[in-house]
N, CA, C and O atoms as a MOPAC input file, in Angstrom:
PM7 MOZYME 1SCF
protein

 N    112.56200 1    78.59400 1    88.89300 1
 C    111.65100 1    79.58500 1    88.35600 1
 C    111.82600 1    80.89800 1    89.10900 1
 O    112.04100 1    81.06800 1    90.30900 1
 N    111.69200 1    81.74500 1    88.17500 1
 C    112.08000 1    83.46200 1    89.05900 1
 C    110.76100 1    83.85100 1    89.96500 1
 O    109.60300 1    83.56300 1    89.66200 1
 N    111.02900 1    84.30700 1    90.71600 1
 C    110.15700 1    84.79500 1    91.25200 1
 C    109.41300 1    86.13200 1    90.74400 1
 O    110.17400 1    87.09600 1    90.67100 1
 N    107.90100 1    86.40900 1    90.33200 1
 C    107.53400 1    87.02100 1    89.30300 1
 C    108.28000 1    88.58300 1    89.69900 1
 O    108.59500 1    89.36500 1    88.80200 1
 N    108.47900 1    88.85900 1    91.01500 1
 C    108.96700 1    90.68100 1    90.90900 1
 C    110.19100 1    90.63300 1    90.55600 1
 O    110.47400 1    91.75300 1    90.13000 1
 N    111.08000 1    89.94900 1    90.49700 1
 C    112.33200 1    89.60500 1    90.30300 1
 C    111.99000 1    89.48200 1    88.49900 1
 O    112.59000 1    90.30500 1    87.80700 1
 N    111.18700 1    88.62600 1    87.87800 1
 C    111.39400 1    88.96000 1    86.38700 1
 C    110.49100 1    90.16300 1    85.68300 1
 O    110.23700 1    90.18600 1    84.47900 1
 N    110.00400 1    91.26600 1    86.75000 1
 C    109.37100 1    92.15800 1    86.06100 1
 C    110.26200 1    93.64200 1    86.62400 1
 O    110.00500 1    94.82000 1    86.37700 1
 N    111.07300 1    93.21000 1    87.23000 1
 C    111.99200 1    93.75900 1    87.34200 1
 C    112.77900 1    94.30500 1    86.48200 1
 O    112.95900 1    95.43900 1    86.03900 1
 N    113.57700 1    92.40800 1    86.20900 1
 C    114.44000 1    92.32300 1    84.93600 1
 C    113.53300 1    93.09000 1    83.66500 1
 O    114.23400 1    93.85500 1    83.00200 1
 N    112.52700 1    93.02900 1    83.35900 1
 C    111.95900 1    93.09800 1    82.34200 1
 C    111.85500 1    94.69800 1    82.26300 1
 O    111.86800 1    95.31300 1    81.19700 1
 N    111.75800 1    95.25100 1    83.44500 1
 C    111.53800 1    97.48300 1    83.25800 1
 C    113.18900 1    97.38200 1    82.78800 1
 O    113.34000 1    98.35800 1    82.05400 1
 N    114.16400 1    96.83000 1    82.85500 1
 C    115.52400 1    97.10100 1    83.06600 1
 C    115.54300 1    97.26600 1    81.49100 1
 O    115.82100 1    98.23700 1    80.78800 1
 N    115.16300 1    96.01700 1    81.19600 1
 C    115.94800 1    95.51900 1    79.42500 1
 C    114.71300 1    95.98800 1    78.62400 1
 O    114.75300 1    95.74300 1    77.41900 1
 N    113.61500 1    96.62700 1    79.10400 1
 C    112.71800 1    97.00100 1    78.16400 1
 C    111.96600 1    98.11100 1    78.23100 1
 O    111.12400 1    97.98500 1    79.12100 1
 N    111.89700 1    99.23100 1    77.63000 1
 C    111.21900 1   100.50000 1    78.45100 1
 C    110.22400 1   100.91900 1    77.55600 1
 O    109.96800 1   102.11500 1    77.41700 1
 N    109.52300 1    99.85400 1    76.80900 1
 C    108.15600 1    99.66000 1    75.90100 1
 C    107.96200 1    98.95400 1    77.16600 1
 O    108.15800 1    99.76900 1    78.06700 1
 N    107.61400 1    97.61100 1    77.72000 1
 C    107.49900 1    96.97700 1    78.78000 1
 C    107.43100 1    98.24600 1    80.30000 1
 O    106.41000 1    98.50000 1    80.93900 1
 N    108.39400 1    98.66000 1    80.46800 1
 C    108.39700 1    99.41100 1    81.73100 1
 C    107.27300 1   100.68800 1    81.56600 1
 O    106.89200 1   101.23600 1    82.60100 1
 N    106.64700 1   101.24100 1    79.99000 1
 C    105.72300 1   102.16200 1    79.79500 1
 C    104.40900 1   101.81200 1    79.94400 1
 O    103.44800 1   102.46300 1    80.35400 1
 N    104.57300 1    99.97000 1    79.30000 1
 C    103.39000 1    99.79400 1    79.25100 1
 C    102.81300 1    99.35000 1    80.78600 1
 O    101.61800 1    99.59300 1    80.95800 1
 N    103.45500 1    98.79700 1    81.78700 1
 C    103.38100 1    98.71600 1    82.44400 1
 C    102.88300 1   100.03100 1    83.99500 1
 O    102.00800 1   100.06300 1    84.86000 1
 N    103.61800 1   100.58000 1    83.73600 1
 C    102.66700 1   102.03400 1    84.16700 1
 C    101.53500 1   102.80800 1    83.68600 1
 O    100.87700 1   103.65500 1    84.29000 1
 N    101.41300 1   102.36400 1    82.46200 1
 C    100.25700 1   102.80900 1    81.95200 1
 C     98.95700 1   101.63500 1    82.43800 1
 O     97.83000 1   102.12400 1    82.36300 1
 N     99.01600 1   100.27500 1    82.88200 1
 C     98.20600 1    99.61000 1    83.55500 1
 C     97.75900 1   100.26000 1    84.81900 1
 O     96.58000 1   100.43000 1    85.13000 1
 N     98.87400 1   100.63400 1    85.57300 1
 C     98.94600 1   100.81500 1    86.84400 1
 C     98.16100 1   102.03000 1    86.92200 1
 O     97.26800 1   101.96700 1    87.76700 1
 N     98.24100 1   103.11100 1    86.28500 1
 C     97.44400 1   104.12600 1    86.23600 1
 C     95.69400 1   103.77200 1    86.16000 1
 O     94.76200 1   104.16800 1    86.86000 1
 N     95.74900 1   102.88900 1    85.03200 1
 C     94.38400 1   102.66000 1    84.38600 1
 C     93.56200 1   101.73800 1    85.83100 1
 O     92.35900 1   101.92500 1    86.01200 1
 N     94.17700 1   100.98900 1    86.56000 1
 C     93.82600 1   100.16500 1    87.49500 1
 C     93.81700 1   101.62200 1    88.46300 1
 O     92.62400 1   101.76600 1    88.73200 1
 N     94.30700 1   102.34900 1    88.87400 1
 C     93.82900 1   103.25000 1    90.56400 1
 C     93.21800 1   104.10700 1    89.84500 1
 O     93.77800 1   105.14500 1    90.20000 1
 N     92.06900 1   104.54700 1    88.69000 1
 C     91.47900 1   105.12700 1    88.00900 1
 C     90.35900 1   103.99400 1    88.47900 1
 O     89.50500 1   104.27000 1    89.32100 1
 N     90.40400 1   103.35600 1    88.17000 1
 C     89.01000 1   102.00200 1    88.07700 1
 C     88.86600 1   101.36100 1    89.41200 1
 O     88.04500 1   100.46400 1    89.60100 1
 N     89.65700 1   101.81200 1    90.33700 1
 C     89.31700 1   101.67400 1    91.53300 1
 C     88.84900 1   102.81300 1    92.77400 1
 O     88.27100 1   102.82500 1    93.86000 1
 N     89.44500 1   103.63300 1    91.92300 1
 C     89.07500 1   105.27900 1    92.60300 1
 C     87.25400 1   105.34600 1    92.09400 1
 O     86.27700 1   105.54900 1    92.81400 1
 N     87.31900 1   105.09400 1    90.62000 1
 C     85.68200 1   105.40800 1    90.05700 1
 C     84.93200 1   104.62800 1    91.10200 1
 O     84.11000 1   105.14200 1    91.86000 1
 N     85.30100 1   103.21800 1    91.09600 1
 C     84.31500 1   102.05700 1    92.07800 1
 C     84.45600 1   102.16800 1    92.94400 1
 O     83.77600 1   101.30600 1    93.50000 1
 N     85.18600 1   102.97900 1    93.96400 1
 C     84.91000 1   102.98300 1    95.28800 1
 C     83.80000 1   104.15800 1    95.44100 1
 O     82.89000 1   104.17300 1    96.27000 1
 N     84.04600 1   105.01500 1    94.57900 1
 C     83.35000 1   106.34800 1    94.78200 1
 C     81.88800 1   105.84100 1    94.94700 1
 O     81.13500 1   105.89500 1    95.91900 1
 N     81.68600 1   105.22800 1    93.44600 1
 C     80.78400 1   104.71900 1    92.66100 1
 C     79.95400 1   103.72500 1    94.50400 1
 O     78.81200 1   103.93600 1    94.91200 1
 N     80.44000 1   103.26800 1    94.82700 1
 C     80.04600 1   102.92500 1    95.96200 1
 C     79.74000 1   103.12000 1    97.31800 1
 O     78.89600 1   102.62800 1    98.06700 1
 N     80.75700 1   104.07700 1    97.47400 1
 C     80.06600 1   105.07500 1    98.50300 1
 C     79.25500 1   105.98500 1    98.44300 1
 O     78.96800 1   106.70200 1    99.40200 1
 N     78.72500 1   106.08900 1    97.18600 1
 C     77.28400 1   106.79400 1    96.95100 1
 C     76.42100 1   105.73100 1    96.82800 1
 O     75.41000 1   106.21900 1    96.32200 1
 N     76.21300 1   104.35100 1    97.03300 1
 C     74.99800 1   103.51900 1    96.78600 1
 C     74.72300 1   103.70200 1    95.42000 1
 O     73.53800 1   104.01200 1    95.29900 1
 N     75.36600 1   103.63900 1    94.22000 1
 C     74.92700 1   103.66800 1    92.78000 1
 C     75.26200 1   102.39400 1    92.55000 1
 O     75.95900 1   101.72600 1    93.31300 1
 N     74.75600 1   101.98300 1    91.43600 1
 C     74.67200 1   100.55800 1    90.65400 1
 C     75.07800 1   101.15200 1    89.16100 1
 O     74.57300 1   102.07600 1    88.52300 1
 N     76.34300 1   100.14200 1    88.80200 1
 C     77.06700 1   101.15000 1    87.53600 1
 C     75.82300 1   101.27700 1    86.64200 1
 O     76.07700 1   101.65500 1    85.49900 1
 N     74.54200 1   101.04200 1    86.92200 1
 C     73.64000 1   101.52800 1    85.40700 1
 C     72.77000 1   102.61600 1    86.02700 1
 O     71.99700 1   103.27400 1    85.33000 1
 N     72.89800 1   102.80200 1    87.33300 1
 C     72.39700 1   104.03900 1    88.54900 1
 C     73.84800 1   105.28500 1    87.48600 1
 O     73.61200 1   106.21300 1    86.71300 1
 N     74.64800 1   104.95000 1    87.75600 1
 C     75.99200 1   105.54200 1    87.55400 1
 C     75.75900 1   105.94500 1    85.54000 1
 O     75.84700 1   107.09400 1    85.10500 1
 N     75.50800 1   104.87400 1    84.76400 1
 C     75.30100 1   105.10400 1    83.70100 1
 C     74.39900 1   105.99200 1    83.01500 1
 O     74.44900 1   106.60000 1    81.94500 1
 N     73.30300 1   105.85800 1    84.22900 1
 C     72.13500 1   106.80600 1    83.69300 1
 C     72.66600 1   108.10600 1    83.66300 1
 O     72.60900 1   108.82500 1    82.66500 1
 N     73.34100 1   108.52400 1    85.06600 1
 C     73.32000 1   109.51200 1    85.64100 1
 C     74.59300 1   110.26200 1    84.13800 1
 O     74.54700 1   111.13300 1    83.27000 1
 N     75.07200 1   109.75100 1    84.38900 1
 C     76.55600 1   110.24500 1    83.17400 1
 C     76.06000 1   110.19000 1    81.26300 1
 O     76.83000 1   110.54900 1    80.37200 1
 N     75.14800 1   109.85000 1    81.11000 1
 C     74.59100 1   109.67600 1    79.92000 1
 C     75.74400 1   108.43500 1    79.06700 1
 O     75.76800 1   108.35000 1    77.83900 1
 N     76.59000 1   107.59800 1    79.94400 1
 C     77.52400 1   106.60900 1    79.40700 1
 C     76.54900 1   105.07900 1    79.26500 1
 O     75.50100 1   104.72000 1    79.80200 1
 N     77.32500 1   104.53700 1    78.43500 1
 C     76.50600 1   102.81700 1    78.64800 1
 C     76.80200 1   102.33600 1    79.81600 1
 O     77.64000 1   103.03400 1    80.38800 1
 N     76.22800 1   100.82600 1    80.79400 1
 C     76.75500 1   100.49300 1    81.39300 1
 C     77.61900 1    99.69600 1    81.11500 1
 O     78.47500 1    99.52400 1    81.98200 1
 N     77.70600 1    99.11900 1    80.16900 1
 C     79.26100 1    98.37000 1    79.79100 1
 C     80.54100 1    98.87800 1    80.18000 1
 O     81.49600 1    98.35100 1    80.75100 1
 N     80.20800 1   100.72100 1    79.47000 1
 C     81.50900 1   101.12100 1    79.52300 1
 C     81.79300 1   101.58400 1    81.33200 1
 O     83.00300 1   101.64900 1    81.54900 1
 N     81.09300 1   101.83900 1    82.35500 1
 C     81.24500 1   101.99800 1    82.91600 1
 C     82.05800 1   100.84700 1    83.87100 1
 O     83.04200 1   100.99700 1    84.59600 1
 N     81.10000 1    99.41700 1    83.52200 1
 C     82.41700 1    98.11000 1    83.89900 1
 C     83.50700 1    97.86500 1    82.88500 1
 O     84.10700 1    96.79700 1    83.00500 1
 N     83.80800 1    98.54600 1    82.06100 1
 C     84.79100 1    98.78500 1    81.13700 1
 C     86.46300 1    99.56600 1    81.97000 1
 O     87.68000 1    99.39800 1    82.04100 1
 N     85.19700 1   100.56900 1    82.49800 1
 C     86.59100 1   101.37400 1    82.84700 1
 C     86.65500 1   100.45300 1    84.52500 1
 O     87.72800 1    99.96500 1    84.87900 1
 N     85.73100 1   100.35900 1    85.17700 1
 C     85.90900 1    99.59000 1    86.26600 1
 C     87.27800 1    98.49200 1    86.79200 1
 O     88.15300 1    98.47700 1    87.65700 1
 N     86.83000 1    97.70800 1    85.73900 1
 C     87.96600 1    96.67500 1    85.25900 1
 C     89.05800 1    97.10400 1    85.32200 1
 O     89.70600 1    96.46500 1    86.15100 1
 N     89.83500 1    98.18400 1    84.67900 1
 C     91.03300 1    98.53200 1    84.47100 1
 C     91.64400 1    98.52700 1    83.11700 1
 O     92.77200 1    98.95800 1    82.87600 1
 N     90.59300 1    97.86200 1    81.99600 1
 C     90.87300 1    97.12100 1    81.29700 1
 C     90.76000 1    98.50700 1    79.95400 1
 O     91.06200 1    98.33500 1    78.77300 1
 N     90.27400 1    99.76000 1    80.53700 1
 C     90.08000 1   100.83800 1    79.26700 1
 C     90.51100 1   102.38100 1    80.19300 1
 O     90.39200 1   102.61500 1    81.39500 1
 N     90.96000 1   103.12000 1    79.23900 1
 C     91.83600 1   104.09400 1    79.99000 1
 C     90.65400 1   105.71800 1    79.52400 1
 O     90.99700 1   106.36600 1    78.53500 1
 N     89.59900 1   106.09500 1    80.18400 1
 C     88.77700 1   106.77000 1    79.73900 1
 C     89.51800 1   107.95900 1    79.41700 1
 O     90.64200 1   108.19600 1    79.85800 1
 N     88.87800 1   108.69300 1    78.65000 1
 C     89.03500 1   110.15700 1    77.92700 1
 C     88.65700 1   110.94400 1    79.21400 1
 O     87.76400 1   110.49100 1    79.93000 1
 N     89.17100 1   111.87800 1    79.48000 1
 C     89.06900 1   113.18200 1    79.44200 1
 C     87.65300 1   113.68400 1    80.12900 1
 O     87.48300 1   114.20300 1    81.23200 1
 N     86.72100 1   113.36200 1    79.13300 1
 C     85.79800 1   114.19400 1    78.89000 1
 C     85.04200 1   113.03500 1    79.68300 1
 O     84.46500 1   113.38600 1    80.71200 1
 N     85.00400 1   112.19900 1    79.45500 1
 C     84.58600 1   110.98700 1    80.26500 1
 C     84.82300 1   111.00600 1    81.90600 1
 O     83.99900 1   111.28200 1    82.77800 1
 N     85.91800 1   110.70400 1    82.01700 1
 C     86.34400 1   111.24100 1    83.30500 1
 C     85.24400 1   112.24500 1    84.09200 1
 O     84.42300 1   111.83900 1    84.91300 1
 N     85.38000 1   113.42800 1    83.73000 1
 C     84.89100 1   114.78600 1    84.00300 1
 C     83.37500 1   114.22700 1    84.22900 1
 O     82.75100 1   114.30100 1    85.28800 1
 N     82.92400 1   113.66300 1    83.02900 1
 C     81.43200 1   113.08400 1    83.59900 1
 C     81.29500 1   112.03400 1    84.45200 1
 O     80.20100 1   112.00300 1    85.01400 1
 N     81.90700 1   111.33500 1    84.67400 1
 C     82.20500 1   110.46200 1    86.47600 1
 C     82.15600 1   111.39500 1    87.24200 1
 O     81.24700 1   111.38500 1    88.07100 1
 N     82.97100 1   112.35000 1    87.22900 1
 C     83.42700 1   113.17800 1    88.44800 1
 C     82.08300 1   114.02300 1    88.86300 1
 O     81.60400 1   113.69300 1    89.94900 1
 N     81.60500 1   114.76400 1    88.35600 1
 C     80.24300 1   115.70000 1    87.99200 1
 C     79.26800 1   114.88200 1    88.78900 1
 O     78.66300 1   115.31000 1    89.77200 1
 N     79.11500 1   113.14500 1    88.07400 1
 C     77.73800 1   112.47100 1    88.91800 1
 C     78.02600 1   112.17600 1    89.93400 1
 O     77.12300 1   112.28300 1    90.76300 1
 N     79.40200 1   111.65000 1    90.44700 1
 C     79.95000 1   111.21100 1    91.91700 1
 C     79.93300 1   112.58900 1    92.71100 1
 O     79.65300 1   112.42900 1    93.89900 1
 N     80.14400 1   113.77000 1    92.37200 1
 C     80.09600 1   114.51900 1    93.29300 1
 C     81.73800 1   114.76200 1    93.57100 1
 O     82.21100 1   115.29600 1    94.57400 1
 N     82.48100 1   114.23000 1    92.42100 1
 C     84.14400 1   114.54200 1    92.78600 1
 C     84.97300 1   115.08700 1    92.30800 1
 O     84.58300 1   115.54000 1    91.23200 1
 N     85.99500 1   115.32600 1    92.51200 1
 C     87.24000 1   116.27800 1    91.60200 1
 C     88.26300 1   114.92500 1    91.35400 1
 O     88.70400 1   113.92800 1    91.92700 1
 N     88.30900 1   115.91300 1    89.62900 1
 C     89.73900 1   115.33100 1    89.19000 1
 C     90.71200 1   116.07500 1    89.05900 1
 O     90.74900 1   117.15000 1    88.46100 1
 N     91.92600 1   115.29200 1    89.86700 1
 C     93.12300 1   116.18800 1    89.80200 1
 C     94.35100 1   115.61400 1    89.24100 1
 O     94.73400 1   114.61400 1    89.84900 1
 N     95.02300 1   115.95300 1    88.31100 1
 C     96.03700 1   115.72800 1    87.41400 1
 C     97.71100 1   116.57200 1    87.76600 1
 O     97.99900 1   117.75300 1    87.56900 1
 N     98.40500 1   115.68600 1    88.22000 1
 C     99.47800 1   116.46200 1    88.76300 1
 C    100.65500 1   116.01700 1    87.84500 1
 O    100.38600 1   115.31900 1    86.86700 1
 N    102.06500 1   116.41100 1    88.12400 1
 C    102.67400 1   115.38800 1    87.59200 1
 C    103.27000 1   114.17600 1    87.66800 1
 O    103.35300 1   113.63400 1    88.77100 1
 N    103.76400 1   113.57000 1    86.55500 1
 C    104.41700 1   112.40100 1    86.59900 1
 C    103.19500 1   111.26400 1    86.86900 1
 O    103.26700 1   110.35200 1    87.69200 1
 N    102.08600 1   111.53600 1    85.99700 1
 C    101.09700 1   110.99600 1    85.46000 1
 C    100.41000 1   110.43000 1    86.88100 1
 O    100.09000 1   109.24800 1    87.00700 1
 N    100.22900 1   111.41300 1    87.91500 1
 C     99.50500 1   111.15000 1    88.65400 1
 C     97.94500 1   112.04200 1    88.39700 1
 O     97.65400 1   113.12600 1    87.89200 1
 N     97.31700 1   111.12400 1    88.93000 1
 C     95.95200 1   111.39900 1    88.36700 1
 C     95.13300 1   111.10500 1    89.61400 1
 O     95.47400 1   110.05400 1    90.15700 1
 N     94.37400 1   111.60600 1    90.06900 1
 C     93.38600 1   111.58700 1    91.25800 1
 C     91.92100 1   111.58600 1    91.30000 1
 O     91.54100 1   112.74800 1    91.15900 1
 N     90.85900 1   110.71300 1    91.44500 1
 C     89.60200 1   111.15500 1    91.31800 1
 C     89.69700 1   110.99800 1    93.21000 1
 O     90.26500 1   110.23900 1    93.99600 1
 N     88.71100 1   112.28900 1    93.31600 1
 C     88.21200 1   112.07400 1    94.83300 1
 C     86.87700 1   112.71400 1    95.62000 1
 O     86.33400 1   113.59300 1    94.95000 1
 N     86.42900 1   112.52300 1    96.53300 1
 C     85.16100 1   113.08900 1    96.77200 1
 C     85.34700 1   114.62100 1    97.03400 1
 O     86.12100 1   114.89000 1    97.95300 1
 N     84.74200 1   115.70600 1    96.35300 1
 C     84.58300 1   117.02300 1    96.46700 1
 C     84.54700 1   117.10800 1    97.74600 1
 O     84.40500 1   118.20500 1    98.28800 1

């Protein structure tokens, strides 16, 4: 049996739908970990966090998860209640951080 970095390896090589979609996780995951750490070093509770952003709390463990890639405009309202900047550079780096 391959060892899994060894077949996701193979797999960015022979597939670059696979190698896109795959960075596009990776993004969506240090987005949903940047929000929840923030989200935590302010003492909020994602429905503390929900109120504050006028979002549901679902979607807020939505984006948490990794599992949803927020808009824009969304974003911007995380950033606003945390007290943080978003910064967008290239090569789809994306930054939330404390002001």
């Amino acid at each position: 049996m391959k060892a899994h970095r060894q077949y996701v390896k193979e797999q960015i090589k022979g597939d670059r739908q696979f190698a896109k979609d795959l960075e596009d996780a990776r993004v969506q995951v240090r987005i949903a970990i940047m929000i929840a750490r923030l989200r935590e070093d302010k003492g909020l509770s994602q429905r503390d966090l929900a109120r504050m952003t006028g979002l549901k709390q679902p979607q807020i463990a939505r984006i948490e998860s990794g599992d949803y890639l927020p808009t824009l405009e969304t974003l911007w309202k995380l950033a606003d209640a945390l007290r943080a900047q978003v910064i967008i550079g290239p090569h789809q780096r994306l930054e939330i951080k404390a002001a």
